[in-house]
VOGU-3710 file (C-alpha; in Angstrom, 3 decimals, decimal comma):
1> xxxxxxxxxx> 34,764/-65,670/-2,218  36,866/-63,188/-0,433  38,195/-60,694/-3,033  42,023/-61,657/-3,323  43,086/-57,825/-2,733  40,290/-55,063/-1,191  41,242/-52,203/-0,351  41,221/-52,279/3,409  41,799/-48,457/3,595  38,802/-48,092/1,670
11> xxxxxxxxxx> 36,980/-50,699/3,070  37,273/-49,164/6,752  36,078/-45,470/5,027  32,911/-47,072/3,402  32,242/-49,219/6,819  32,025/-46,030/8,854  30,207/-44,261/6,052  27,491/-47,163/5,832  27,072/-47,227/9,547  26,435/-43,593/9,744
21> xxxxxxxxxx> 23,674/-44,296/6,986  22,254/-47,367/9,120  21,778/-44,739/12,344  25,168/-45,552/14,141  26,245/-42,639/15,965  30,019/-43,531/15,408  31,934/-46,796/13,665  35,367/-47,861/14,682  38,202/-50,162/14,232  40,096/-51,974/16,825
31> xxxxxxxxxx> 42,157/-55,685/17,450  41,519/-57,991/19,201  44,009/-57,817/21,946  42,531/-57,967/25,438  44,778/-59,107/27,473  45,539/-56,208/29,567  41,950/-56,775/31,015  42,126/-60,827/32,062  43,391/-59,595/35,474  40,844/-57,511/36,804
41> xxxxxxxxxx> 37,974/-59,392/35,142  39,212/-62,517/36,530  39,741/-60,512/40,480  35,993/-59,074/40,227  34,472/-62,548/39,373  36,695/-63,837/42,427  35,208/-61,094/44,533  31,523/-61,845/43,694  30,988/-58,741/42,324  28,843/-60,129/39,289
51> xxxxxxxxxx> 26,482/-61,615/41,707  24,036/-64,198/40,598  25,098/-63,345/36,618  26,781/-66,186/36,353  27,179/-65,702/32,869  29,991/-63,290/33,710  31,965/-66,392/35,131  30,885/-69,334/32,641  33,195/-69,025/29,809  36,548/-68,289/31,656
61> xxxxxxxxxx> 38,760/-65,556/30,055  37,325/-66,336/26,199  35,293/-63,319/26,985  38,363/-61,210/26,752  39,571/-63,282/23,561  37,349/-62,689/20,899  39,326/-65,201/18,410  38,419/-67,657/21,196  34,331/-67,037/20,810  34,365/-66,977/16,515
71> xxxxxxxxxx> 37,927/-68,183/15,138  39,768/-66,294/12,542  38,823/-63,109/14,325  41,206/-60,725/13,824  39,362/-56,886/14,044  36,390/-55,761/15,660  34,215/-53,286/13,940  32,469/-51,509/17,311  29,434/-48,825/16,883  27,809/-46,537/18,854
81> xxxxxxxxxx> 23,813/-45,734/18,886  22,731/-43,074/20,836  19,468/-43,681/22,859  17,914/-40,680/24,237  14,238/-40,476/22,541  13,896/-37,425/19,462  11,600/-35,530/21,781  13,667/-35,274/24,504  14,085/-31,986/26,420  17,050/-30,087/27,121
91> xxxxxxxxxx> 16,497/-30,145/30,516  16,285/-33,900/30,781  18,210/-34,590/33,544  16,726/-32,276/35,674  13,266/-33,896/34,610  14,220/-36,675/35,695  15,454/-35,990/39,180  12,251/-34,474/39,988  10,387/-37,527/38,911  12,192/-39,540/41,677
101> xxxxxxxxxx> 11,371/-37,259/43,974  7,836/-38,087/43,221  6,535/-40,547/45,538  4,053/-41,679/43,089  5,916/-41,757/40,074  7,284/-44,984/38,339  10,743/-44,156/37,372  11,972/-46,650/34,279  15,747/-46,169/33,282  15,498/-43,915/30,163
111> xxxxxxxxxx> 17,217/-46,572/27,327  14,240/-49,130/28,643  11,457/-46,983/27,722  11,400/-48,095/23,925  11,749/-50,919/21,829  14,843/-53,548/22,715  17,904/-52,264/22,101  19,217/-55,724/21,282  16,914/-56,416/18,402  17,586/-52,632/17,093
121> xxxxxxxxxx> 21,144/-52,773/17,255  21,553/-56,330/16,370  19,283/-55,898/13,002  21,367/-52,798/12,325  24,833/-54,092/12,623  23,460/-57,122/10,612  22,610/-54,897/7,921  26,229/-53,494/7,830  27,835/-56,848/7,967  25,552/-57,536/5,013
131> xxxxxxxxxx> 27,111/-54,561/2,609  30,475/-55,469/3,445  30,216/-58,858/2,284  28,204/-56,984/-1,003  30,731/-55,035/-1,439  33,869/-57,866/-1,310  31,797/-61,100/-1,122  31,988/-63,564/1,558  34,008/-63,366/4,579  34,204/-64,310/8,510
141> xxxxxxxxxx> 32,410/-62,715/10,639  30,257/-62,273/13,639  27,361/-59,205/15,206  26,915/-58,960/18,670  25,339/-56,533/21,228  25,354/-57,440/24,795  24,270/-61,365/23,983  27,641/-62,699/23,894  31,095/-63,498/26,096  32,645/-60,837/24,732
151> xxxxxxxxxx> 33,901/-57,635/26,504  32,379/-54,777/24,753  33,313/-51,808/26,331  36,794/-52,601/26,999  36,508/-53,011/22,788  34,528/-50,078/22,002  37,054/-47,933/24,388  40,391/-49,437/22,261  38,764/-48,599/19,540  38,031/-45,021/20,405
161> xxxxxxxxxx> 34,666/-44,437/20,299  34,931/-42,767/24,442  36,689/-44,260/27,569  35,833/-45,795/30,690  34,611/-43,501/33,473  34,414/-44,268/36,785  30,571/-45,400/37,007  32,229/-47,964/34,755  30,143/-46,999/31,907  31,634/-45,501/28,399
171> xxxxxxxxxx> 31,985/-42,346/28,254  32,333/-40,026/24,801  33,340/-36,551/24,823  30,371/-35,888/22,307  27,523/-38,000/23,629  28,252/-38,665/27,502  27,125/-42,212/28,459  23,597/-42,382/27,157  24,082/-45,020/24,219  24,181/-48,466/23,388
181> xxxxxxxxxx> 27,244/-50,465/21,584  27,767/-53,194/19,536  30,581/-54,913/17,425  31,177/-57,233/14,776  33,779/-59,262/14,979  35,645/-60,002/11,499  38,165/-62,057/10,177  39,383/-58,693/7,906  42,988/-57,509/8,756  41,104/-53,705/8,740
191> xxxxxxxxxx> 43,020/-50,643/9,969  42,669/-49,867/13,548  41,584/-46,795/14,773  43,494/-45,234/17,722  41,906/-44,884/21,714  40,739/-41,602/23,196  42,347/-40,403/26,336  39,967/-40,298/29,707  38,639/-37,164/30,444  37,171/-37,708/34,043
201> xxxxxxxxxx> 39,959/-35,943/35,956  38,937/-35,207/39,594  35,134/-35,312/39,107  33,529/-38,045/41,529  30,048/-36,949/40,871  28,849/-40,508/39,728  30,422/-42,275/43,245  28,718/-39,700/45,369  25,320/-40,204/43,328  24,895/-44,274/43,530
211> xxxxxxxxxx> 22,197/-44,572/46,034  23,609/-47,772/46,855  27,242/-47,461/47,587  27,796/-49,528/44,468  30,542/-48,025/42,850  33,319/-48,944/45,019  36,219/-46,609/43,856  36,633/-45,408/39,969  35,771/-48,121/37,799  35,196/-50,386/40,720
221> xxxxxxxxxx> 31,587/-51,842/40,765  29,566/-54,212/43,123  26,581/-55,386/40,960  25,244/-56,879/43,776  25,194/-53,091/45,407  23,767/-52,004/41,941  19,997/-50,896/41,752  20,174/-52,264/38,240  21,264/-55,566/39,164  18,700/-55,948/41,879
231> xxxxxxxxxx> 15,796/-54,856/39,838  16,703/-56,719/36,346  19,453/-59,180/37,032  18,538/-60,829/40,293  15,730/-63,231/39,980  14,787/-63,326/43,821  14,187/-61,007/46,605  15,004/-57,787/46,954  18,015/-57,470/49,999  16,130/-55,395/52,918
241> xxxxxxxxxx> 19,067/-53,672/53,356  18,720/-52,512/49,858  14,815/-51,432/49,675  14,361/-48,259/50,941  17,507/-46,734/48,755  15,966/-48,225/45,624  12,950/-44,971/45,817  10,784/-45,542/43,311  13,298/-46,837/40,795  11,589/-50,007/39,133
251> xxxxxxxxxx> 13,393/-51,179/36,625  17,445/-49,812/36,359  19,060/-46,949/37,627  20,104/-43,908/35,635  21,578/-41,666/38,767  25,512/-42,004/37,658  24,619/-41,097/34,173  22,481/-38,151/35,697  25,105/-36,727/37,569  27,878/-36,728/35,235
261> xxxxxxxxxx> 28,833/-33,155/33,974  29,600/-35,112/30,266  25,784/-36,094/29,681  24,912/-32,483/29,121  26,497/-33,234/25,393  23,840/-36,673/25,030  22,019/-36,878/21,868  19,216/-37,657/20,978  18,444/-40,882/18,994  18,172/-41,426/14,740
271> xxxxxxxxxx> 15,682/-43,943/15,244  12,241/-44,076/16,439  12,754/-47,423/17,937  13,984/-45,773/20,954  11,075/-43,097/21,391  9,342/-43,820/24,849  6,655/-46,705/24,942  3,509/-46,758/26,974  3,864/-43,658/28,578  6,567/-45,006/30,827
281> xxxxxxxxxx> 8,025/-41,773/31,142  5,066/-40,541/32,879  3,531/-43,401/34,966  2,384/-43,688/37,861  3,561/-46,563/40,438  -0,473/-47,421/41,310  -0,768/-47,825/37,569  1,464/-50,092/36,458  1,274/-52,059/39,642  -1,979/-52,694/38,374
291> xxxxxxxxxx> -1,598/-54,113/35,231  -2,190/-57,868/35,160  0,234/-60,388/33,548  -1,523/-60,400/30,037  -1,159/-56,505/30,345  1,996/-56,549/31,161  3,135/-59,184/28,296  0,738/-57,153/25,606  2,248/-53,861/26,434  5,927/-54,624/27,155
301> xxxxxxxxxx> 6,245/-56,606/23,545  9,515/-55,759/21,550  10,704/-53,861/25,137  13,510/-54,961/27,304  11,356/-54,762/29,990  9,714/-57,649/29,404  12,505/-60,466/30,145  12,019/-60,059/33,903  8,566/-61,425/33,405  5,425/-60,009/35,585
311> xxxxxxxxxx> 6,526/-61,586/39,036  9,713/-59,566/39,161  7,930/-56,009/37,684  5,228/-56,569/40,924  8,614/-57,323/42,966  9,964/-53,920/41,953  6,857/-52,068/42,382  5,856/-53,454/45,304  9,100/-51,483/46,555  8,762/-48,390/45,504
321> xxxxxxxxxx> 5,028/-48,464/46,636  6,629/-49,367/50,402  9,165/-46,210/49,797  6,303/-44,276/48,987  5,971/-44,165/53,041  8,490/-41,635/53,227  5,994/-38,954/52,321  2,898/-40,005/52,142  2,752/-42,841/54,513  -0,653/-44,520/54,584
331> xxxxxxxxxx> -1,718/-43,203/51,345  -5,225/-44,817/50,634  -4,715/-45,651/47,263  -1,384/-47,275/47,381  -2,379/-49,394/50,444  -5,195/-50,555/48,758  -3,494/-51,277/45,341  -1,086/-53,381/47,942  -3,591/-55,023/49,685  -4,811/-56,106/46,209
341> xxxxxxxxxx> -2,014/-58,358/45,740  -1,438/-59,234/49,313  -2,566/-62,980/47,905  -0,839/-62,978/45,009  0,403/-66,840/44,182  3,909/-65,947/44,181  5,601/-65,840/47,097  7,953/-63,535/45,453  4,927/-60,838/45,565  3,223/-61,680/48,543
351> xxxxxxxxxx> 6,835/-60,685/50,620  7,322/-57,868/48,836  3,853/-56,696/49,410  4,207/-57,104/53,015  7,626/-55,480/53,276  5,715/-52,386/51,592  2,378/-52,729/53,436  4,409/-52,650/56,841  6,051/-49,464/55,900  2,744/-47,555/55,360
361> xxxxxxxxxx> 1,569/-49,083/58,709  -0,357/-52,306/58,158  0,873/-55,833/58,728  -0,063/-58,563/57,027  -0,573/-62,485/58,515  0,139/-64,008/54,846  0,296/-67,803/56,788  -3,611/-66,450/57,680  -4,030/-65,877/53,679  -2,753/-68,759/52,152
371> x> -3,806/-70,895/55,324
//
Protein backbone atom coordinates (compact mmCIF):
# COMPACT_ATOMS: atom_id res chain seq x y z
CA UNK A 1 0.00 0.00 0.00
CA UNK A 2 1.05 3.34 -1.23
CA UNK A 3 2.24 5.38 1.79
CA UNK A 4 -0.67 8.02 2.28
CA UNK A 5 1.99 11.03 2.32
CA UNK A 6 5.93 10.39 0.93
CA UNK A 7 7.86 12.83 0.58
CA UNK A 8 8.07 13.33 -3.14
CA UNK A 9 10.96 15.87 -2.74
CA UNK A 10 12.77 13.28 -1.06
CA UNK A 11 11.68 10.58 -2.96
CA UNK A 12 13.05 12.19 -6.35
CA UNK A 13 16.67 12.89 -4.24
CA UNK A 14 16.95 9.16 -3.14
CA UNK A 15 15.75 7.97 -6.86
CA UNK A 16 18.67 9.78 -8.45
CA UNK A 17 20.95 8.79 -5.60
CA UNK A 18 19.99 4.95 -6.02
CA UNK A 19 20.42 5.12 -9.73
CA UNK A 20 23.82 6.54 -9.48
CA UNK A 21 24.54 3.46 -7.10
CA UNK A 22 22.89 0.96 -9.75
CA UNK A 23 25.57 2.44 -12.61
CA UNK A 24 23.17 5.10 -14.20
CA UNK A 25 25.14 7.81 -15.50
CA UNK A 26 22.31 10.41 -14.75
CA UNK A 27 18.41 10.01 -13.31
CA UNK A 28 15.72 12.46 -14.16
CA UNK A 29 12.23 13.54 -13.79
CA UNK A 30 9.86 14.54 -16.43
CA UNK A 31 5.68 14.38 -17.38
CA UNK A 32 4.22 12.89 -19.48
CA UNK A 33 3.20 15.46 -21.95
CA UNK A 34 4.12 14.67 -25.54
CA UNK A 35 2.08 16.24 -27.51
CA UNK A 36 4.24 18.73 -29.11
CA UNK A 37 5.81 15.64 -30.93
CA UNK A 38 2.40 13.79 -32.51
CA UNK A 39 2.98 16.01 -35.59
CA UNK A 40 6.20 15.19 -36.84
CA UNK A 41 6.07 11.55 -35.71
CA UNK A 42 2.88 11.13 -37.40
CA UNK A 43 4.54 13.22 -40.98
CA UNK A 44 7.77 10.82 -40.86
CA UNK A 45 5.63 7.58 -40.63
CA UNK A 46 3.55 9.20 -43.62
CA UNK A 47 6.80 9.73 -45.45
CA UNK A 48 8.12 6.13 -45.05
CA UNK A 49 10.91 7.13 -43.32
CA UNK A 50 10.71 4.15 -40.70
CA UNK A 51 10.92 1.75 -43.50
CA UNK A 52 10.02 -1.82 -42.97
CA UNK A 53 9.88 -1.07 -38.84
CA UNK A 54 6.57 -1.22 -38.82
CA UNK A 55 6.52 -1.15 -35.28
CA UNK A 56 7.06 2.61 -35.53
CA UNK A 57 3.49 2.82 -37.19
CA UNK A 58 1.45 -0.02 -35.24
CA UNK A 59 0.25 1.66 -32.20
CA UNK A 60 -0.83 5.12 -33.62
CA UNK A 61 0.14 8.18 -31.47
CA UNK A 62 0.01 6.00 -27.90
CA UNK A 63 3.69 6.02 -28.44
CA UNK A 64 3.76 9.66 -27.65
CA UNK A 65 1.16 9.10 -24.68
CA UNK A 66 2.68 7.17 -22.17
CA UNK A 67 -0.67 7.11 -19.89
CA UNK A 68 -2.04 5.46 -23.05
CA UNK A 69 0.68 2.33 -22.95
CA UNK A 70 0.41 1.75 -18.70
CA UNK A 71 -2.63 3.88 -17.19
CA UNK A 72 -2.23 6.03 -14.21
CA UNK A 73 1.07 7.20 -15.61
CA UNK A 74 1.73 10.38 -14.58
CA UNK A 75 5.96 10.91 -14.43
CA UNK A 76 8.63 9.27 -16.13
CA UNK A 77 11.77 8.51 -14.28
CA UNK A 78 14.43 8.50 -17.51
CA UNK A 79 18.30 7.33 -16.98
CA UNK A 80 21.23 7.48 -18.75
CA UNK A 81 24.08 4.57 -19.02
CA UNK A 82 27.03 5.37 -20.68
CA UNK A 83 28.44 2.63 -23.04
CA UNK A 84 31.89 3.13 -24.12
CA UNK A 85 33.94 -0.08 -22.74
CA UNK A 86 36.47 0.80 -19.31
CA UNK A 87 39.46 0.23 -21.54
CA UNK A 88 38.74 2.50 -24.01
CA UNK A 89 41.39 4.87 -25.41
CA UNK A 90 41.41 8.46 -25.58
CA UNK A 91 41.90 8.47 -28.98
CA UNK A 92 38.89 6.34 -29.78
CA UNK A 93 37.46 7.99 -32.44
CA UNK A 94 40.35 8.29 -34.35
CA UNK A 95 40.80 4.39 -33.82
CA UNK A 96 38.03 3.87 -35.19
CA UNK A 97 38.17 5.78 -38.43
CA UNK A 98 41.24 4.03 -39.30
CA UNK A 99 39.63 0.70 -38.82
CA UNK A 100 37.15 1.55 -41.67
CA UNK A 101 39.67 2.41 -43.69
CA UNK A 102 40.84 -1.09 -43.37
CA UNK A 103 39.66 -3.14 -46.11
CA UNK A 104 39.89 -6.17 -44.07
CA UNK A 105 38.60 -5.11 -40.94
CA UNK A 106 35.04 -5.94 -39.56
CA UNK A 107 33.79 -2.75 -38.19
CA UNK A 108 30.82 -3.51 -35.37
CA UNK A 109 29.10 -0.25 -33.99
CA UNK A 110 30.90 0.27 -30.63
CA UNK A 111 27.55 -0.12 -28.04
CA UNK A 112 27.12 -3.77 -29.96
CA UNK A 113 30.37 -5.09 -28.99
CA UNK A 114 29.21 -6.29 -25.41
CA UNK A 115 26.51 -7.81 -23.70
CA UNK A 116 22.69 -6.49 -24.66
CA UNK A 117 22.06 -3.35 -23.61
CA UNK A 118 18.39 -4.21 -23.17
CA UNK A 119 18.87 -6.92 -20.62
CA UNK A 120 21.58 -4.55 -18.75
CA UNK A 121 19.54 -1.63 -18.62
CA UNK A 122 16.28 -3.31 -18.20
CA UNK A 123 17.64 -5.47 -15.02
CA UNK A 124 19.05 -2.19 -13.74
CA UNK A 125 16.11 0.06 -13.91
CA UNK A 126 14.18 -2.99 -12.46
CA UNK A 127 16.32 -2.92 -9.58
CA UNK A 128 15.52 0.83 -8.98
CA UNK A 129 11.85 0.41 -9.44
CA UNK A 130 12.31 -2.30 -6.82
CA UNK A 131 13.79 0.23 -3.90
CA UNK A 132 11.25 2.68 -4.55
CA UNK A 133 8.48 0.49 -3.90
CA UNK A 134 10.92 -0.68 -0.57
CA UNK A 135 11.14 2.40 0.35
CA UNK A 136 7.07 3.53 0.10
CA UNK A 137 5.51 0.11 -0.71
CA UNK A 138 3.53 -0.64 -3.68
CA UNK A 139 2.81 1.60 -6.45
CA UNK A 140 2.18 1.84 -10.44
CA UNK A 141 4.64 1.51 -12.48
CA UNK A 142 6.38 0.39 -15.57
CA UNK A 143 10.63 -0.16 -16.94
CA UNK A 144 11.32 0.11 -20.37
CA UNK A 145 14.38 0.46 -22.69
CA UNK A 146 13.86 0.52 -26.34
CA UNK A 147 11.11 -2.59 -26.17
CA UNK A 148 8.16 -0.50 -25.97
CA UNK A 149 5.76 2.29 -27.95
CA UNK A 150 7.05 4.79 -26.11
CA UNK A 151 9.17 7.80 -27.30
CA UNK A 152 12.26 7.79 -25.31
CA UNK A 153 14.34 10.38 -26.38
CA UNK A 154 11.83 12.96 -26.84
CA UNK A 155 11.36 11.88 -22.77
CA UNK A 156 14.83 11.67 -21.76
CA UNK A 157 15.42 15.27 -23.60
CA UNK A 158 12.20 16.94 -21.42
CA UNK A 159 13.59 15.63 -18.76
CA UNK A 160 17.04 17.04 -19.18
CA UNK A 161 19.36 14.53 -19.29
CA UNK A 162 20.89 16.25 -23.12
CA UNK A 163 18.90 17.39 -26.26
CA UNK A 164 18.30 16.32 -29.63
CA UNK A 165 21.08 16.93 -32.16
CA UNK A 166 20.77 16.85 -35.55
CA UNK A 167 21.93 13.08 -36.27
CA UNK A 168 18.73 12.76 -34.25
CA UNK A 169 20.48 11.11 -31.49
CA UNK A 170 20.67 12.63 -27.69
CA UNK A 171 23.11 14.58 -27.08
CA UNK A 172 24.62 15.59 -23.33
CA UNK A 173 26.98 18.28 -22.78
CA UNK A 174 28.98 15.78 -20.47
CA UNK A 175 28.85 12.48 -22.31
CA UNK A 176 28.17 13.31 -26.16
CA UNK A 177 25.88 10.63 -27.69
CA UNK A 178 27.57 7.40 -26.74
CA UNK A 179 24.90 5.97 -24.16
CA UNK A 180 21.91 4.10 -23.81
CA UNK A 181 18.44 5.33 -22.04
CA UNK A 182 15.74 4.01 -20.35
CA UNK A 183 12.62 5.13 -18.26
CA UNK A 184 10.18 4.01 -15.91
CA UNK A 185 7.08 5.13 -16.17
CA UNK A 186 5.20 5.78 -12.67
CA UNK A 187 2.02 6.59 -11.43
CA UNK A 188 4.02 9.06 -8.62
CA UNK A 189 3.10 12.82 -8.98
CA UNK A 190 7.31 13.27 -8.60
CA UNK A 191 8.91 16.67 -9.23
CA UNK A 192 10.00 17.32 -12.68
CA UNK A 193 13.24 18.23 -13.56
CA UNK A 194 13.71 21.09 -16.09
CA UNK A 195 15.14 20.54 -20.12
CA UNK A 196 18.62 21.53 -21.23
CA UNK A 197 18.96 23.97 -24.02
CA UNK A 198 20.58 22.54 -27.54
CA UNK A 199 23.97 23.21 -27.95
CA UNK A 200 24.57 22.23 -31.70
CA UNK A 201 24.66 25.78 -33.10
CA UNK A 202 26.08 25.85 -36.68
CA UNK A 203 28.03 22.55 -36.54
CA UNK A 204 26.78 20.12 -39.45
CA UNK A 205 29.55 17.70 -38.96
CA UNK A 206 27.14 14.64 -38.42
CA UNK A 207 25.05 15.54 -42.00
CA UNK A 208 28.28 15.80 -43.89
CA UNK A 209 29.57 12.39 -42.24
CA UNK A 210 26.41 9.91 -43.04
CA UNK A 211 27.80 7.87 -45.79
CA UNK A 212 24.41 7.47 -46.92
CA UNK A 213 22.75 10.77 -47.28
CA UNK A 214 20.50 9.68 -44.44
CA UNK A 215 20.15 12.52 -42.39
CA UNK A 216 18.02 14.68 -44.42
CA UNK A 217 18.32 18.16 -42.70
CA UNK A 218 18.83 18.57 -38.66
CA UNK A 219 16.88 16.09 -36.97
CA UNK A 220 15.50 14.84 -40.21
CA UNK A 221 16.25 11.06 -40.77
CA UNK A 222 15.53 8.47 -43.60
CA UNK A 223 16.02 5.03 -41.89
CA UNK A 224 15.70 3.54 -44.99
CA UNK A 225 19.00 5.75 -46.08
CA UNK A 226 20.45 4.62 -42.64
CA UNK A 227 23.42 2.04 -42.63
CA UNK A 228 21.93 0.94 -39.34
CA UNK A 229 18.64 0.23 -40.61
CA UNK A 230 19.91 -1.71 -43.57
CA UNK A 231 22.26 -3.85 -41.65
CA UNK A 232 19.97 -4.60 -38.39
CA UNK A 233 16.46 -3.51 -39.16
CA UNK A 234 15.80 -4.67 -42.69
CA UNK A 235 15.30 -8.33 -42.96
CA UNK A 236 16.00 -8.60 -46.84
CA UNK A 237 18.46 -7.46 -49.32
CA UNK A 238 20.73 -5.01 -49.15
CA UNK A 239 19.57 -1.88 -51.85
CA UNK A 240 22.53 -1.92 -54.60
CA UNK A 241 22.40 1.51 -54.54
CA UNK A 242 23.32 1.32 -50.96
CA UNK A 243 26.33 -1.39 -50.97
CA UNK A 244 29.32 0.10 -51.82
CA UNK A 245 28.73 3.21 -49.18
CA UNK A 246 28.11 0.67 -46.43
CA UNK A 247 32.49 -0.09 -46.44
CA UNK A 248 33.01 -2.57 -44.23
CA UNK A 249 30.39 -1.54 -41.71
CA UNK A 250 28.55 -4.89 -40.66
CA UNK A 251 26.42 -4.38 -38.19
CA UNK A 252 25.34 -0.31 -37.38
CA UNK A 253 26.94 2.74 -38.10
CA UNK A 254 28.78 4.93 -35.62
CA UNK A 255 30.07 7.82 -38.27
CA UNK A 256 27.57 10.75 -36.88
CA UNK A 257 28.57 9.98 -33.40
CA UNK A 258 32.30 9.98 -34.68
CA UNK A 259 32.19 13.20 -36.10
CA UNK A 260 30.52 15.17 -33.55
CA UNK A 261 32.91 17.68 -31.73
CA UNK A 262 30.60 16.73 -28.28
CA UNK A 263 31.81 12.94 -28.17
CA UNK A 264 35.27 14.04 -27.20
CA UNK A 265 33.52 14.42 -23.48
CA UNK A 266 32.07 10.32 -23.83
CA UNK A 267 32.67 8.22 -20.90
CA UNK A 268 33.48 5.34 -20.37
CA UNK A 269 31.07 2.69 -18.93
CA UNK A 270 30.47 1.54 -14.83
CA UNK A 271 29.75 -1.80 -15.89
CA UNK A 272 31.60 -4.56 -17.39
CA UNK A 273 28.62 -5.69 -19.29
CA UNK A 274 29.54 -3.34 -21.93
CA UNK A 275 33.39 -4.28 -22.24
CA UNK A 276 33.97 -5.60 -25.91
CA UNK A 277 33.02 -9.36 -26.63
CA UNK A 278 34.83 -11.71 -28.92
CA UNK A 279 37.34 -9.53 -30.04
CA UNK A 280 34.90 -7.66 -32.21
CA UNK A 281 36.83 -4.68 -31.95
CA UNK A 282 39.59 -6.24 -33.75
CA UNK A 283 38.18 -8.73 -36.34
CA UNK A 284 38.76 -9.41 -39.33
CA UNK A 285 35.89 -9.57 -42.17
CA UNK A 286 37.43 -13.26 -43.50
CA UNK A 287 37.00 -14.28 -39.89
CA UNK A 288 33.81 -13.78 -38.91
CA UNK A 289 32.49 -14.51 -42.34
CA UNK A 290 33.64 -17.75 -41.47
CA UNK A 291 32.03 -18.65 -38.53
CA UNK A 292 29.21 -21.15 -39.03
CA UNK A 293 25.67 -20.71 -37.57
CA UNK A 294 26.38 -22.70 -34.26
CA UNK A 295 29.46 -20.28 -34.00
CA UNK A 296 27.76 -17.55 -34.53
CA UNK A 297 24.74 -18.42 -31.97
CA UNK A 298 27.55 -19.74 -29.25
CA UNK A 299 29.54 -16.61 -29.48
CA UNK A 300 26.95 -13.84 -29.97
CA UNK A 301 24.87 -15.16 -26.66
CA UNK A 302 23.66 -12.28 -24.29
CA UNK A 303 24.85 -9.75 -27.46
CA UNK A 304 22.55 -7.67 -29.50
CA UNK A 305 24.08 -8.97 -32.31
CA UNK A 306 22.52 -11.96 -32.28
CA UNK A 307 18.69 -11.01 -33.15
CA UNK A 308 19.56 -10.64 -36.85
CA UNK A 309 20.26 -14.33 -36.85
CA UNK A 310 23.30 -15.87 -39.08
CA UNK A 311 21.62 -15.28 -42.60
CA UNK A 312 21.59 -11.53 -42.17
CA UNK A 313 25.43 -11.35 -40.38
CA UNK A 314 26.65 -13.42 -43.89
CA UNK A 315 24.32 -10.69 -45.71
CA UNK A 316 26.36 -7.91 -44.12
CA UNK A 317 29.63 -9.45 -44.56
CA UNK A 318 29.22 -10.59 -47.72
CA UNK A 319 29.19 -6.65 -48.40
CA UNK A 320 31.88 -5.45 -46.97
CA UNK A 321 33.93 -8.43 -48.42
CA UNK A 322 32.57 -7.02 -52.12
CA UNK A 323 33.78 -3.32 -50.87
CA UNK A 324 36.90 -4.80 -50.05
CA UNK A 325 37.45 -4.42 -54.06
CA UNK A 326 38.21 -0.94 -53.68
CA UNK A 327 41.75 -1.74 -52.63
CA UNK A 328 42.54 -4.91 -52.87
CA UNK A 329 40.41 -6.18 -55.61
CA UNK A 330 40.87 -9.90 -56.21
CA UNK A 331 42.33 -10.57 -52.93
CA UNK A 332 42.84 -14.46 -52.76
CA UNK A 333 41.63 -14.98 -49.50
CA UNK A 334 38.47 -13.04 -49.55
CA UNK A 335 37.45 -14.54 -52.95
CA UNK A 336 37.89 -17.76 -51.70
CA UNK A 337 36.13 -17.23 -48.28
CA UNK A 338 33.24 -15.95 -50.92
CA UNK A 339 33.35 -18.66 -53.09
CA UNK A 340 32.87 -20.76 -49.91
CA UNK A 341 29.43 -19.70 -49.52
CA UNK A 342 28.63 -19.15 -53.11
CA UNK A 343 26.02 -22.29 -52.34
CA UNK A 344 24.88 -21.28 -49.33
CA UNK A 345 20.92 -22.41 -48.94
CA UNK A 346 19.75 -19.01 -48.51
CA UNK A 347 19.12 -17.11 -51.22
CA UNK A 348 19.66 -14.17 -49.08
CA UNK A 349 23.57 -15.25 -49.08
CA UNK A 350 24.00 -16.67 -52.28
CA UNK A 351 23.01 -12.83 -53.88
CA UNK A 352 24.97 -11.19 -51.69
CA UNK A 353 27.88 -13.37 -52.40
CA UNK A 354 27.59 -12.76 -55.98
CA UNK A 355 27.11 -9.01 -55.71
CA UNK A 356 30.62 -9.21 -53.79
CA UNK A 357 32.28 -11.90 -55.95
CA UNK A 358 31.47 -9.66 -59.12
CA UNK A 359 33.18 -6.74 -57.61
CA UNK A 360 36.54 -8.56 -57.10
CA UNK A 361 36.13 -9.86 -60.72
CA UNK A 362 34.44 -13.26 -60.79
CA UNK A 363 30.86 -14.02 -61.73
CA UNK A 364 28.97 -16.50 -60.51
CA UNK A 365 26.08 -18.79 -62.56
CA UNK A 366 24.16 -19.55 -59.09
CA UNK A 367 21.04 -21.15 -61.52
CA UNK A 368 24.36 -23.56 -62.55
CA UNK A 369 24.79 -24.19 -58.56
CA UNK A 370 21.58 -24.88 -57.34
CA UNK A 371 20.58 -26.43 -60.86
Amino acid sequence: MLDASPDLHELARAIKAWGAELGFADVRITDIDLAHTEAGLQAWLDAGHHGEMDYMACHGMKRARPAELVPGTVRVISARMDYLPRDTPDDWRARERLRQQDPQAAVVSVYARGRDYHKVLRNRLQALADKVKTAIGDYGYRAFTDSAPVMELPLAQKAGLGWRGKHTLLLSREAGSTFFIGEILVDLPLPVDAPTGAHCGQCDACMVACPTGAILGPGRLDARRCISYLTIELKGSIPEEFRPLIGNRIYGCDDCQLACPWNKFAQRGMLADFDERNGLGASSLVELFGWEEEEFNRRMEGSPIRRIGHERWLRNLAVGLGNASDQIQGEPAIVAALQARAAHPSALVREHVAWALARHGVVLQLDALHA
